[in-house]
One Martini backbone bead per residue (centre of mass of N, CA, C, O) as a GRO file, in nm:
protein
  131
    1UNK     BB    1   0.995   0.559   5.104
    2UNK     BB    2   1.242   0.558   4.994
    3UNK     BB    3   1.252   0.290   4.875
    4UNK     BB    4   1.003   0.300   4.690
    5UNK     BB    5   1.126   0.510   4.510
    6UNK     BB    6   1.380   0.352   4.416
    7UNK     BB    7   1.251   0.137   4.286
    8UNK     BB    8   1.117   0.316   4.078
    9UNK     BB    9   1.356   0.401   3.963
   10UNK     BB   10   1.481   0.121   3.850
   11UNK     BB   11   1.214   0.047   3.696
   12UNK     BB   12   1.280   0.293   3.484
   13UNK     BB   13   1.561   0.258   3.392
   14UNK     BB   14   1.495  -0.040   3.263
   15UNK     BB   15   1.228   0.049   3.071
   16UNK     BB   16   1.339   0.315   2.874
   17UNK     BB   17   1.504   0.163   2.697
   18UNK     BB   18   1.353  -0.071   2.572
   19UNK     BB   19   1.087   0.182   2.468
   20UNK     BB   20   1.318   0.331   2.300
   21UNK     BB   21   1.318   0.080   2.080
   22UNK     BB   22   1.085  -0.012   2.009
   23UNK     BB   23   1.001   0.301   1.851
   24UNK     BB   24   1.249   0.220   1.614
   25UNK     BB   25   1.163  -0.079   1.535
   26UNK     BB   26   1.204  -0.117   1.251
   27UNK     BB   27   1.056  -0.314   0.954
   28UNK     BB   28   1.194  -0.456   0.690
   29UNK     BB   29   1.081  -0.625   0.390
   30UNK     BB   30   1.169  -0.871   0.121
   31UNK     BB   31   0.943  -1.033  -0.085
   32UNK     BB   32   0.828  -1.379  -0.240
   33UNK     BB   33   0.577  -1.519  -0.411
   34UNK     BB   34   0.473  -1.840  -0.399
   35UNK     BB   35   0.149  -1.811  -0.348
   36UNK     BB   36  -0.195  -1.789  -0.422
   37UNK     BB   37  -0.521  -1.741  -0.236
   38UNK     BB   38  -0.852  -1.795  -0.251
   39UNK     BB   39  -1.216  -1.795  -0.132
   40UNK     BB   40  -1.203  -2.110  -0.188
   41UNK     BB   41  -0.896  -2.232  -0.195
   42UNK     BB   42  -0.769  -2.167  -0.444
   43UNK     BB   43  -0.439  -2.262  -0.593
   44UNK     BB   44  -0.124  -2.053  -0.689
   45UNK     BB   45   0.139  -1.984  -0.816
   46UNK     BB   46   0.374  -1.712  -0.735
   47UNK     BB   47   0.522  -1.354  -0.828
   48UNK     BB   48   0.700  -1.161  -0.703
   49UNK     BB   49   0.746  -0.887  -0.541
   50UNK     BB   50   0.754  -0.750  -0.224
   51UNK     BB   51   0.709  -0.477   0.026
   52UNK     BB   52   0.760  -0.389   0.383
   53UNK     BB   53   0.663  -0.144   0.640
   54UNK     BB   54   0.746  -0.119   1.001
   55UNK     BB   55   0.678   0.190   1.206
   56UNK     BB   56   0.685   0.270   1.512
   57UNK     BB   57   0.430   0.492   1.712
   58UNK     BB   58   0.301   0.338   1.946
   59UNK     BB   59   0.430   0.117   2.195
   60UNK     BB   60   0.549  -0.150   2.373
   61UNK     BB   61   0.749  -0.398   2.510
   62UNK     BB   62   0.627  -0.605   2.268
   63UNK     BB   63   0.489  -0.405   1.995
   64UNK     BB   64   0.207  -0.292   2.078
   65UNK     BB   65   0.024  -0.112   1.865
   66UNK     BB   66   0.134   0.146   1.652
   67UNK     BB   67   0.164   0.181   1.304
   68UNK     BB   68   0.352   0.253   0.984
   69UNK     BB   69   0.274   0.149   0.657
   70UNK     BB   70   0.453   0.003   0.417
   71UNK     BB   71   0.410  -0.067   0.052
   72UNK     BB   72   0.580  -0.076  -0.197
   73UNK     BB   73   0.678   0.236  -0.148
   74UNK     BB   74   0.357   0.300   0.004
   75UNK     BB   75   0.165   0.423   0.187
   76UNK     BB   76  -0.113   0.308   0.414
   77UNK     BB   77  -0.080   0.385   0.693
   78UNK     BB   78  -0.240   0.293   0.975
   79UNK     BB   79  -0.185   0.033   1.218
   80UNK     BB   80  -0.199  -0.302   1.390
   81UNK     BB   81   0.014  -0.437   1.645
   82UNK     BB   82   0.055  -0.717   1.876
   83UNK     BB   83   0.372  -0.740   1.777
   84UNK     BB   84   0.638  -0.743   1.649
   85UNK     BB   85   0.535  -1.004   1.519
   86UNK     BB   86   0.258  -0.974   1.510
   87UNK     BB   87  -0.008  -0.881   1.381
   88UNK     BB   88  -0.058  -0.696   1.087
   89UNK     BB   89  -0.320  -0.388   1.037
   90UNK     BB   90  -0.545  -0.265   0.815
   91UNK     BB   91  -0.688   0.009   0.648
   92UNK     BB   92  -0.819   0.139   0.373
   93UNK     BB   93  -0.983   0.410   0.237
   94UNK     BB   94  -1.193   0.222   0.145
   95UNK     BB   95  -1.182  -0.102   0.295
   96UNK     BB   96  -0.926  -0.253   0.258
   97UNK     BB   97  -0.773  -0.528   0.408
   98UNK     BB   98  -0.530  -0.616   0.615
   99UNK     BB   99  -0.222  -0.845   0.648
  100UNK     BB  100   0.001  -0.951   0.847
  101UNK     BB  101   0.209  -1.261   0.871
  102UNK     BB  102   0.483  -1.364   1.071
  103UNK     BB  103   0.569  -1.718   1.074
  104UNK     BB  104   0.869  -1.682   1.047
  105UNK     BB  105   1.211  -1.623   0.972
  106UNK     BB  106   1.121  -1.644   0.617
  107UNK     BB  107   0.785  -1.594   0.670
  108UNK     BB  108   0.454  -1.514   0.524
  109UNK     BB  109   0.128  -1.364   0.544
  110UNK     BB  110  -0.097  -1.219   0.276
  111UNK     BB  111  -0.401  -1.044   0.357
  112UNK     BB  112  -0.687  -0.985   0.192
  113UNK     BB  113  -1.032  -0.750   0.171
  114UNK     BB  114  -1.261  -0.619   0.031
  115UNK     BB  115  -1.462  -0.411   0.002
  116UNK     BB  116  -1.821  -0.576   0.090
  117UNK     BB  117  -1.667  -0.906   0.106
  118UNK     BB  118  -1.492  -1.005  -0.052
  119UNK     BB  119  -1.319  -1.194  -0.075
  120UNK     BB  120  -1.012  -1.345  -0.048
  121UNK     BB  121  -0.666  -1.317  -0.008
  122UNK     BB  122  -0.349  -1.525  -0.020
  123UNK     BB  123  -0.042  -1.482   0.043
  124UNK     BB  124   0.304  -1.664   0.024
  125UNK     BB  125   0.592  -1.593   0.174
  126UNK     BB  126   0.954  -1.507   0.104
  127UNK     BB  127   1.156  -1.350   0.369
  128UNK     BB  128   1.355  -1.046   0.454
  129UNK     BB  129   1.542  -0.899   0.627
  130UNK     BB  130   1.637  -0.555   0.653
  131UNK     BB  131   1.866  -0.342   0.756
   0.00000   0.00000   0.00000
């Protein structure tokens, strides 16, 4: 019995420290739109910064879990995240969906879908993250 108290004090020493960092582990992004695609899948360039807030809300430790969303410095609200790297989901108060995925360490895709099933736009962005 005492063996199995020590194993189990050894893993929870070992995932506080993970589980603890997971929760800190805010993400600023700081993104330029290189094109745009509509809901037809017609695309063209696209120019402007994006900046993006993911900080962990109640994550696990892979970071599935909640976030609190903020784009170009407005909150968006509460989202879910798959994982430290997305994809991160969001649904605004009108009804209007969005979705972050972060596909390699300096892109990302940005899906938007306005409520009623409105087409979707898609921007490909080019990200650095932010210390």
């Amino acid at each position: 019995m005492v063996t199995s108290a020590r194993a189990w004090a050894g893993l929870l020493a070992l995932l506080l420290p993970a589980m603890a960092a997971a929760e800190g582990a805010r993400l600023e992004l700081s993104c330029t739109r290189l094109s745009r695609c509509d809901g037809a899948g017609t695309c063209a360039a696209a120019e402007g910064a994006v900046a993006f807030t993911l900080a962990p809300l109640g994550v696990d430790a892979q970071g599935a879990g909640g976030y609190a969303i903020g784009h170009d410095g407005a909150a968006q609200g509460e989202g879910q995240g798959v994982s430290f790297a997305g994809p991160f989901l969001w649904t605004l108060p009108g009804g209007a969906r969005h979705t972050l995925v972060l596909s390699s360490e300096t892109t990302a895709l940005y899906l938007r879908q306005a409520a009623g099933g409105a087409a979707p736009e898609i921007d490909f962005l080019s990200c650095g993250i932010l210390p």
